[in-house]
Wavefront OBJ file of the C-alpha trace (Angstrom):
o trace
v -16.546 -4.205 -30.040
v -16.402 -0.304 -29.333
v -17.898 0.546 -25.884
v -20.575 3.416 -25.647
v -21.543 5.241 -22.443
v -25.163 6.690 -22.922
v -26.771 8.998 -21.234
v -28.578 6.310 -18.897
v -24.928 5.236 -17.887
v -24.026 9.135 -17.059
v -26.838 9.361 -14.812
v -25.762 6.053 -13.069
v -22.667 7.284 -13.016
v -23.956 11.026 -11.407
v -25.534 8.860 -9.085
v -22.441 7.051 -7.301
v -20.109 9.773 -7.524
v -22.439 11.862 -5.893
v -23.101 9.106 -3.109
v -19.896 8.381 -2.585
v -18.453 12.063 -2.139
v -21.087 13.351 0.027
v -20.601 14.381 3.750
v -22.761 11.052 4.682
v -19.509 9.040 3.512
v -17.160 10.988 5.885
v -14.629 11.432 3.340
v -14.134 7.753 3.433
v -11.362 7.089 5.741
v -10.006 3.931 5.953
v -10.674 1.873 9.577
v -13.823 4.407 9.693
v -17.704 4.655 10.187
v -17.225 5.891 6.178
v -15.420 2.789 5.293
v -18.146 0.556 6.329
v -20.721 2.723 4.243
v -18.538 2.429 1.322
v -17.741 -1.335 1.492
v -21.347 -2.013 1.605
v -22.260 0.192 -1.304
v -19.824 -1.715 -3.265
v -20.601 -4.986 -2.190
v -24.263 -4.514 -2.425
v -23.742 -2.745 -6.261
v -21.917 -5.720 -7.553
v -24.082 -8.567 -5.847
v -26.781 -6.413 -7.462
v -25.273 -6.786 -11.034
v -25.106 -10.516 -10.764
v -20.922 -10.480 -10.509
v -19.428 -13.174 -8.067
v -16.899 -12.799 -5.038
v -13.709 -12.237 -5.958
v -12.327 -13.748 -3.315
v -13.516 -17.291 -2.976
v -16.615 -16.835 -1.421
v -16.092 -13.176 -0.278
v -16.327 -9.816 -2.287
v -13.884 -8.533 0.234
v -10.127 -9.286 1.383
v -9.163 -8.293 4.980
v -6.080 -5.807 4.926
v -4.640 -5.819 8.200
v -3.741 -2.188 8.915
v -2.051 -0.190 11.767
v -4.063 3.467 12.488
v -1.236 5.366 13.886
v -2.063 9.266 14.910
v 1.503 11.122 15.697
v 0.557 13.552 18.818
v -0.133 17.107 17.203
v 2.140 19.213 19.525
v 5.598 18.398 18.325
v 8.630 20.148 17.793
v 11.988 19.983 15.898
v 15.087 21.296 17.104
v 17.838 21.787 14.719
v 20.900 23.388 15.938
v 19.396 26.723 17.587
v 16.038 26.760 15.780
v 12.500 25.173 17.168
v 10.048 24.484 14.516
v 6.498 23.786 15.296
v 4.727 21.232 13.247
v 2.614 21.269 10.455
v 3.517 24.960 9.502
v 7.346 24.288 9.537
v 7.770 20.700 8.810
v 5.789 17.277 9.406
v 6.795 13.673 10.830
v 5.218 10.408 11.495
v 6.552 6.885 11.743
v 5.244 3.156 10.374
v 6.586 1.911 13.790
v 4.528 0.001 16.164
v 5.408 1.847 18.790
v 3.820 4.500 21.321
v 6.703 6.983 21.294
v 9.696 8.205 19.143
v 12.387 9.844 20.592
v 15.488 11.476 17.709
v 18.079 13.200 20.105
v 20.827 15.117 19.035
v 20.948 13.503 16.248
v 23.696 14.234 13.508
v 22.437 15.902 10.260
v 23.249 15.029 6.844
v 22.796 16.301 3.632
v 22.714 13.548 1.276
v 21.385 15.130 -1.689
v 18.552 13.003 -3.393
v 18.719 10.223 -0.947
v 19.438 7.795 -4.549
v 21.205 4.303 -4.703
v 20.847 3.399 -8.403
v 23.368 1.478 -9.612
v 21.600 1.500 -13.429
v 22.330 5.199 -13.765
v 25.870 4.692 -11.597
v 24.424 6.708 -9.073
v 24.685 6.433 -4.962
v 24.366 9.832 -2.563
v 25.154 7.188 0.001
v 28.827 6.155 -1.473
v 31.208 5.532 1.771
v 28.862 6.996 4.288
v 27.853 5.898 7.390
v 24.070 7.080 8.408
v 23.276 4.840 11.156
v 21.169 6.299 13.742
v 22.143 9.467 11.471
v 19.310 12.087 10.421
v 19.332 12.830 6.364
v 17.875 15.851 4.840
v 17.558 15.067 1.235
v 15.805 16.864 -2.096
v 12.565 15.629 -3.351
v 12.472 14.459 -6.911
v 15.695 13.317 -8.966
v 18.954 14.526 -10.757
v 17.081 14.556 -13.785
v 14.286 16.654 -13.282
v 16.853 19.945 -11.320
v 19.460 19.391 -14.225
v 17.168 18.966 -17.211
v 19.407 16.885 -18.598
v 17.946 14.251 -21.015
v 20.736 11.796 -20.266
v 20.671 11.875 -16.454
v 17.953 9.723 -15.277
v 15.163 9.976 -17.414
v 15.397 14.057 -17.881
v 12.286 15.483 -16.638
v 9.991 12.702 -16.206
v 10.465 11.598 -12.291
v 11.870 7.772 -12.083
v 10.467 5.930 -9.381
v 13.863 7.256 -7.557
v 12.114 10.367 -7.090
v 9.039 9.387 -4.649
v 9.129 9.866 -1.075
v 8.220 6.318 -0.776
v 11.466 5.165 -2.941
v 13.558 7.495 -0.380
v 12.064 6.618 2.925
v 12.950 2.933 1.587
v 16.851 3.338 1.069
v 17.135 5.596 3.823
v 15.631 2.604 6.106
v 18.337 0.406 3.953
v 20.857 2.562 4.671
v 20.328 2.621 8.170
v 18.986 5.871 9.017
v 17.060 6.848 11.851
v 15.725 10.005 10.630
v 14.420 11.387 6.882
v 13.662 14.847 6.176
v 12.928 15.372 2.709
v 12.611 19.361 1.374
v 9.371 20.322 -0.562
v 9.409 22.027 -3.406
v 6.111 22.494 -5.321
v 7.217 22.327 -8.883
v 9.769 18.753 -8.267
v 7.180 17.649 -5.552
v 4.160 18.511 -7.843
v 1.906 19.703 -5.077
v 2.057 22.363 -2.589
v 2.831 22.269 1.514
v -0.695 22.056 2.226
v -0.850 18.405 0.642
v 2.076 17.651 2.717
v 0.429 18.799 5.791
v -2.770 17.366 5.359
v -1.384 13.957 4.402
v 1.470 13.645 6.780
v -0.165 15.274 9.730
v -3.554 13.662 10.942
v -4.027 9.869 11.083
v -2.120 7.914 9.047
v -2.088 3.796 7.844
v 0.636 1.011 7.693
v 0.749 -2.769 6.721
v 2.582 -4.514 9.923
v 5.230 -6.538 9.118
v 6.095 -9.502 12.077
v 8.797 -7.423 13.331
v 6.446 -4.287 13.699
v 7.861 -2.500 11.011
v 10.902 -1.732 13.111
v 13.368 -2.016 10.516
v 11.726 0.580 8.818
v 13.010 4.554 8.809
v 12.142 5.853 12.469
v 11.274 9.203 11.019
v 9.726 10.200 8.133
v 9.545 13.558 7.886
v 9.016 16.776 5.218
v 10.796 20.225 5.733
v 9.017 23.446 4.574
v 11.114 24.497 2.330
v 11.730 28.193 4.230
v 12.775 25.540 7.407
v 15.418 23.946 5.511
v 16.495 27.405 4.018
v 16.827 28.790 8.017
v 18.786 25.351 9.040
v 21.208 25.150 5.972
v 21.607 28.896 6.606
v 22.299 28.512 10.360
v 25.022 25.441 9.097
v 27.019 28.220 7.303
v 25.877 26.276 3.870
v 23.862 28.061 1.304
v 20.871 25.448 -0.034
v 20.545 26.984 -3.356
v 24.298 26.238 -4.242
v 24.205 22.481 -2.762
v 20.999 21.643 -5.010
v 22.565 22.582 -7.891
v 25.470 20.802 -7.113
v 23.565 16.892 -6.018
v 22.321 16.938 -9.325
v 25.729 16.352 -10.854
v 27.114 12.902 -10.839
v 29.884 12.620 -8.173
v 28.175 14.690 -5.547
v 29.221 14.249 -1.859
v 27.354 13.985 1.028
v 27.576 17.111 3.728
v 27.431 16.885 7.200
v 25.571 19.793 8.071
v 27.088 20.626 11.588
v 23.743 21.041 13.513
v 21.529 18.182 15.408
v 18.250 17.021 15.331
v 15.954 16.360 18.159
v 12.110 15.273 18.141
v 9.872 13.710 20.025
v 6.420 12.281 19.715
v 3.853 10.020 20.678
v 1.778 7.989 18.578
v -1.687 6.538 19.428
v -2.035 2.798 17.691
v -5.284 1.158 16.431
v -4.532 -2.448 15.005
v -7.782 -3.014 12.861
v -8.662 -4.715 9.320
v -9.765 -2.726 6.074
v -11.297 -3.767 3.133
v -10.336 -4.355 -0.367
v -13.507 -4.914 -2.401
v -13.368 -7.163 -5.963
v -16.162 -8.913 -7.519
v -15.666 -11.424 -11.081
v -17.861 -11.362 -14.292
v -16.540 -15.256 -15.078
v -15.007 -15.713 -18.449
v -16.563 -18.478 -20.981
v -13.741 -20.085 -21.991
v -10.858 -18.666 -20.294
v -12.367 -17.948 -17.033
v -8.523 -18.445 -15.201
v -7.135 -15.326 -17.585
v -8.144 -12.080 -15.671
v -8.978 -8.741 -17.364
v -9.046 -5.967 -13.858
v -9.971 -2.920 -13.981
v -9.815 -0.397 -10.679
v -9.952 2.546 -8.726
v -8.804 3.411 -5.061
v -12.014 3.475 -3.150
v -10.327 5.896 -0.134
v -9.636 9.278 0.737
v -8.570 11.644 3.408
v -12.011 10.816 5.667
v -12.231 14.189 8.318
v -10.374 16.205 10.884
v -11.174 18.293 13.943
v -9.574 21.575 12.875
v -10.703 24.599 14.959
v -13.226 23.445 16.807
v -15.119 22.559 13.654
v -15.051 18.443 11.343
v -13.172 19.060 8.319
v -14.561 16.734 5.675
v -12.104 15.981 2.545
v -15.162 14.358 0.481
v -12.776 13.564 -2.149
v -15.088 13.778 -5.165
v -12.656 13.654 -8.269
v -9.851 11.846 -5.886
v -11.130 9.091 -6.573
v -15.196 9.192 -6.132
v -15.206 9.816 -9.575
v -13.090 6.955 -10.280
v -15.053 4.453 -8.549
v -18.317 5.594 -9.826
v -16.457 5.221 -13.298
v -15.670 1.169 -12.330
v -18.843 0.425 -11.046
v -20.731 2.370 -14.101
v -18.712 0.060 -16.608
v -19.629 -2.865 -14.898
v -22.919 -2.369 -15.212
v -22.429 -1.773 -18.569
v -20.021 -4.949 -19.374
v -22.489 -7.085 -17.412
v -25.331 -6.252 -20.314
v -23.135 -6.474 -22.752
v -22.013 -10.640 -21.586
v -25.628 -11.087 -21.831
v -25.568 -10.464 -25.576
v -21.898 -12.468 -26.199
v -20.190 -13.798 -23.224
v -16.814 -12.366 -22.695
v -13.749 -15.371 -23.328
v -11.647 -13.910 -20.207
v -12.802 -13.130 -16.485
v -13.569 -9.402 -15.881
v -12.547 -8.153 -12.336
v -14.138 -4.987 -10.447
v -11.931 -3.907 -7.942
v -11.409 -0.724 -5.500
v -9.046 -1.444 -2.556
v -8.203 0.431 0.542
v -5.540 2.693 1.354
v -3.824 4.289 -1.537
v -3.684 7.733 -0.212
v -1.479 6.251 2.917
v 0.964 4.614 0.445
v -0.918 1.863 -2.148
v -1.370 0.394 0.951
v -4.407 -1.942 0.085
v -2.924 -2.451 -3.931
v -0.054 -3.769 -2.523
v -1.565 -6.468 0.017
v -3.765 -7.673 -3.031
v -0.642 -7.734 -5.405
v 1.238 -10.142 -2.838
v -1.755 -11.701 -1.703
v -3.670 -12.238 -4.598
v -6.933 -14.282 -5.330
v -5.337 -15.310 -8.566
v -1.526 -15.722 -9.623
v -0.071 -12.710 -10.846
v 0.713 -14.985 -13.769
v -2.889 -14.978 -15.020
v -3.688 -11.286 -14.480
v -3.396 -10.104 -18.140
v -3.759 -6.284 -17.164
v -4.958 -4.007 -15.167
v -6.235 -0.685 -15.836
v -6.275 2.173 -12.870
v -9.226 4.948 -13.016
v -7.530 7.611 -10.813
v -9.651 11.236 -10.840
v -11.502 11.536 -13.950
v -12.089 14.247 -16.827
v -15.685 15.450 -15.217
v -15.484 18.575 -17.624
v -15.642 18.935 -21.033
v -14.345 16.287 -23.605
v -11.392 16.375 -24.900
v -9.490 15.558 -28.157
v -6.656 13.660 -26.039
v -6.214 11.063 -23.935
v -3.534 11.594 -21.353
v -0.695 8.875 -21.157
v 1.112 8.200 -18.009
v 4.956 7.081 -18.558
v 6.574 6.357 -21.553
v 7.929 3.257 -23.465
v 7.072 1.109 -20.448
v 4.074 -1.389 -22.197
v 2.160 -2.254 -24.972
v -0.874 -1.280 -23.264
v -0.186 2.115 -24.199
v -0.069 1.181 -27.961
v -3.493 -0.203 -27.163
v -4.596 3.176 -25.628
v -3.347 4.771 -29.062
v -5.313 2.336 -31.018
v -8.461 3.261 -28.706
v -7.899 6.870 -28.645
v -7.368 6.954 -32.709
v -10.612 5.496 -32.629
v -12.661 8.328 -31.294
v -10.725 10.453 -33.226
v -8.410 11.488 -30.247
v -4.545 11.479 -29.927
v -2.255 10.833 -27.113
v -1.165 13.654 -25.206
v 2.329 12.178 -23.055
v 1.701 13.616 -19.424
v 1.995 17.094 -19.406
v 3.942 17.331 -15.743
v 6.095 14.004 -16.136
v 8.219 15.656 -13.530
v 5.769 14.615 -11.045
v 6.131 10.847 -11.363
v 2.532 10.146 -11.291
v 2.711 6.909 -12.809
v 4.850 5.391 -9.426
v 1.748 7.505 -7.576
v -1.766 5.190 -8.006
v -2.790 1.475 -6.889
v -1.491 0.494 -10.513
v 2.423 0.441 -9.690
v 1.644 -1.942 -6.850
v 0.626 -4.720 -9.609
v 3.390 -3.345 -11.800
v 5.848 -3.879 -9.422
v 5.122 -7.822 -9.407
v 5.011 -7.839 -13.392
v 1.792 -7.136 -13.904
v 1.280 -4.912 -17.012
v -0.803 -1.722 -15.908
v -1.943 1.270 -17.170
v -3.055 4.668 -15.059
v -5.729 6.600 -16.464
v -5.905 9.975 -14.912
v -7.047 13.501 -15.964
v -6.676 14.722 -12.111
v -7.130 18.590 -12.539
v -6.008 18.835 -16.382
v -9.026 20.587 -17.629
v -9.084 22.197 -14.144
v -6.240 24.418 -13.914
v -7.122 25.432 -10.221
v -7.871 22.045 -8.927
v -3.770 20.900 -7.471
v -3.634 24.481 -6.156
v -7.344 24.792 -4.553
v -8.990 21.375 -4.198
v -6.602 18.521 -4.211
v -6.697 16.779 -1.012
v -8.594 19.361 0.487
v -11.937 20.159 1.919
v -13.200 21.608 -1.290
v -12.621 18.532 -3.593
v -16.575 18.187 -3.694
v -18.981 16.630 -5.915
v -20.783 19.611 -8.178
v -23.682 19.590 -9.980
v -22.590 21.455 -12.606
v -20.050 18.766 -13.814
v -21.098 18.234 -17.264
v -19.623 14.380 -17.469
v -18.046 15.291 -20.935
v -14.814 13.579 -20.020
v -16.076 10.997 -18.228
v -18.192 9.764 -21.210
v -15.231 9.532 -23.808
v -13.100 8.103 -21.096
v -15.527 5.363 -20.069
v -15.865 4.053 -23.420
v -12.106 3.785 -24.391
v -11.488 1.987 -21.194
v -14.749 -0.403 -21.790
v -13.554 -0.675 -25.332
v -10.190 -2.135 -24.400
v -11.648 -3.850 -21.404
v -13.870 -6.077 -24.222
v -10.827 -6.453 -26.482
v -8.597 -7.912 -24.215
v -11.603 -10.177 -22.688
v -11.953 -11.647 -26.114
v -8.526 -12.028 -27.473
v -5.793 -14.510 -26.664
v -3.163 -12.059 -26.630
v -0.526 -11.049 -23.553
v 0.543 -7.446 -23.008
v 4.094 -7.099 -22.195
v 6.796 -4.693 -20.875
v 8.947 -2.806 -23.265
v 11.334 -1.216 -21.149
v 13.695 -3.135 -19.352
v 12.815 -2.651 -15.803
v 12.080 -4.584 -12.955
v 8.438 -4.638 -14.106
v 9.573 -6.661 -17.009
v 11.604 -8.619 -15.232
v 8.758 -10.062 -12.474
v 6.599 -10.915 -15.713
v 9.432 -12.783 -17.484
v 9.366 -14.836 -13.658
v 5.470 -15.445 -14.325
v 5.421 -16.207 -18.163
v 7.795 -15.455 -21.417
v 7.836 -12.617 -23.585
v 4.775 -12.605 -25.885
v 6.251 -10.786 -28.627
v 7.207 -12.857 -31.529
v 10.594 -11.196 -31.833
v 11.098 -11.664 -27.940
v 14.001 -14.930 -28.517
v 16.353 -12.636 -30.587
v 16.134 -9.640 -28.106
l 1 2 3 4 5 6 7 8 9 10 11 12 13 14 15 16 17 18 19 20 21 22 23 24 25 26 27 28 29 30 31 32 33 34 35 36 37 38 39 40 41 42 43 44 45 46 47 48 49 50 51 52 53 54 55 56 57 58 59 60 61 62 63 64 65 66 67 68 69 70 71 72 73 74 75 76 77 78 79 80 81 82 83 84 85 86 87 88 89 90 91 92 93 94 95 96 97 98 99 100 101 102 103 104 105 106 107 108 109 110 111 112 113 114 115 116 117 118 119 120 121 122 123 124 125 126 127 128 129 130 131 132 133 134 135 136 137 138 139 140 141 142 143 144 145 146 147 148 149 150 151 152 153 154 155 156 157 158 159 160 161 162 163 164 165 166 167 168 169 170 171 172 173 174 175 176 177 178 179 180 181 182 183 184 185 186 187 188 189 190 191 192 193 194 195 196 197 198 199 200 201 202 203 204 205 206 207 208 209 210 211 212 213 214 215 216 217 218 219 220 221 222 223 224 225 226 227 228 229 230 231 232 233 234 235 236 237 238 239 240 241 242 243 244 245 246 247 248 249 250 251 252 253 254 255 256 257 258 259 260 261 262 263 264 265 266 267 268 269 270 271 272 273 274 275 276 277 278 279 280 281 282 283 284 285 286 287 288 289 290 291 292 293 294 295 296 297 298 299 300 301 302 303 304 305 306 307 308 309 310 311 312 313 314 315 316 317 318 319 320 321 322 323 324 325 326 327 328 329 330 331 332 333 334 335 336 337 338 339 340 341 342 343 344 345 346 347 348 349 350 351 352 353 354 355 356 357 358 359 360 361 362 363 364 365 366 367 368 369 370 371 372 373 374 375 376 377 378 379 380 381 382 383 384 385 386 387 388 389 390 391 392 393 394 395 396 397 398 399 400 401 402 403 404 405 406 407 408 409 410 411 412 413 414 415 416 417 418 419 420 421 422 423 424 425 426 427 428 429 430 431 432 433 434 435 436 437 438 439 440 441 442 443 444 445 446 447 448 449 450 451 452 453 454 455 456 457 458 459 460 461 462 463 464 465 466 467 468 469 470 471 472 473 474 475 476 477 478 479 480 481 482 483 484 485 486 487 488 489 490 491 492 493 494 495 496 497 498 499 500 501 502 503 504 505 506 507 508 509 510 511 512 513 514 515 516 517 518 519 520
């Protein structure tokens, strides 16, 4: 059955994203008074719609979460320089613990900061980092070289993320990471960085405190790292070019690093939300469908709150869940759907998928029985379009069921237009994808806006306007209802075409569906 959004459902939908992003909501911070507003609203919109607690008896799973706040008067020394944070470079830690101290630590260059034995790749080949501080280049080899054949080319592997690097580097041993932004291989400009890596940020606590995670984790400006490879006697344009070829060796960079700062600790529960429309006949097969219900929340800046409303990131996402559930739920009164339906928004994504990935190891559900889940991650609120935008490439058949969607409204694919940027390792999605689950990101974050990264992404001005005239949003809404109601009445599996580790955590849960799958 092909999903329409009329314009009843638009105003619905005007109506939460405009709740949702306005001042009221505090920018919906995690652990704050905004998070308890927006838990309620979405508790209190699906009891309303007649779903059922996703979680047993509960619409909400507790997410125990660490609110750590790094003290905002630090400074790095390297070699001879002092930098002063937030203008020159930013740090913060995941460790549960009040203070942390880097001093004269030694410095090394370790190119991308990559272990990856599928593309014979390791920057960290015969060295010893332990206690060591690395400096390292965001993005891959594939994306600096353009080559097609190194990595994946231009499209950012999950190798690329900050998250991926922070991880080896705490593998490897190191005390310290420093990773050097560069808008175009970052994707975003310093004033993302700041904002996000500067003010109050969240962890999941492991039982050892996180402690055997990376003590710092850190950004450079990119003018800092210029003045400290400069002051090393190295020249950084020469050494970039030359860690994107294969063999590339490590360079101590003859300078230490020394920083110090405090951290004020919070140990609190958030809130994943998730409501069920039970399926008829198959009511253990789950159908999901989400969007991050967080953002930035406010800030003390000049004497004056700073409020990052965060309308299209990802207001505009969760208004687009909760409109579609209204709309699903009327259309099971006419013919019941065969699989469950699940509503979700969890906590935390801006912080790290934070929330996604508590629910994806704590499920209500085994991953087993999740048949896919679809991400709603800043929608089109502009004009329609005659694309739909497709995040990664090869990885699952859910994108040939986008194409099939798409081709239905008379709309093509359009393969992401900055796969540089790596979005689809960015969004709650990849948590689930990571244990097997086949996902899909839809996300039109600032493509019919061409000033929305530079001027309003993660900052004050992402508001909710008026003037939005929903275009996108319409078309959008009805693909992803569309498929929604196709795979809640079909018996069919979606699967992972590449081979990955994706594929290789569903082949754990359940065989390859495809009917070719024994002679591969």
């Amino acid at each position: 059955m092909t999903a329409s959004i009329t314009d009843a459902d638009l105003d619905l939908y005007r109506t939460h994203v405009s709740t949702l992003a306005s001042d009221k909501f505090e920018g919906r911070g995690p652990l704050s008074a905004g998070e308890t507003l927006t838990v309620n609203y979405l508790v209190e919109a699906y009891k309303a719609l007649g779903l059922k607690p996703a979680f047993g008896d509960s619409y909400t799973q507790p997410v125990p979460l660490a609110k750590i706040t790094p003290s905002s008067d630090m400074a790095l020394t390297l070699g001879q320089h002092t930098f002063a944070g937030g203008s020159a470079f930013t740090a913060r830690t995941q460790r549960i613990v009040k203070e942390i101290t880097l001093k004269n630590s030694d410095v090394i260059f370790v190119g991308y900061g990559i272990n990856a034995p599928e593309y014979n790749w390791n920057d960290y080949a015969g060295l010893d980092v332990k206690g060591k501080t690395v400096v390292m280049l965001v993005n891959d080899p594939g994306f600096a070289s353009k080559d097609p054949n190194l990595f994946q080319g231009n499209a950012m592997t999950y190798y690329g993320r900050w998250t991926y690097k922070y991880e080896e580097a705490s593998r490897q041993g190191a005390e310290a990471v420093f990773i050097v932004h560069e808008t175009m291989p970052a994707g975003y400009g310093w004033g993302v960085v700041e904002n996000s890596n500067s003010n109050t940020k969240f962890a999941l606590v492991d039982n050892n405190k996180n402690l055997s995670q990376v003590g710092v984790m850190g950004w450079l400006h990119l003018n800092t790292a210029r003045t400290v490879f400069e002051q090393a006697g190295l020249d950084y344009g020469t050494l970039k070019e030359q860690a994107s070829t294969p063999g590339f060796k490590p360079i101590p960079m003859k300078v230490k690093a020394s920083l110090t700062f405090s951290n004020t600790i919070t140990h609190a529960q958030s809130q994943n939300v998730a409501a069920i429309l039970p399926g008829a006949s198959a009511p253990d097969e789950w159908v999901m469908l989400h969007a991050h219900w967080d953002h930035l929340g406010k800030s003390e800046k000049n004497g004056k709150t700073v409020i990052y409303n965060g309308a299209v990131d990802n207001a505009s996402g969760v208004a687009g869940v909760l409109t579609l559930a209204n709309s699903l739920v009327a259309q099971s009164k006419q013919t019941p759907f065969e699989r469950t339906l699940m509503f979700s928004a969890f906590t935390a994504e801006e912080t790290g998928l934070l929330g996604a990935d508590h629910f994806a190891k704590n499920p209500p559900i085994p991953t087993a029985n999740m048949v896919a889940f679809l991400n709603i991650d800043g929608m089109n609120v502009n004009n329609a379009v005659d694309y739909i935008l497709q995040y990664g490439e090869g990885y699952s058949s859910l994108e040939d069921d986008l194409s099939t969607g798409a081709a239905a409204q008379e709309r093509s694919v359009k393969l992401d237009p900055r796969p540089q940027n790596g979005l689809f390792f960015r969004s709650d999605h990849f948590a689930l994808a990571r244990q097997g689950v086949p996902s899909l990101l839809f996300m039109s974050l600032g493509d019919t806006d061409p000033d929305f990264i530079a001027n309003r992404y993660h900052k004050a001005d992402d508001d909710y306007l008026p003037s939005w005239t929903l275009g996108g949003v319409q078309q959008d809404l009805a693909l992803i209802g569309t498929m929604m109601s196709d795979f809640a009445n079909s018996q069919a599996w979606p699967y992972w075409k590449r081979e990955s580790d994706f594929k290789n955590r569903r082949l754990v849960d359940r065989p390859d569906p495809r009917p070719d799958a024994s002679a591969q």
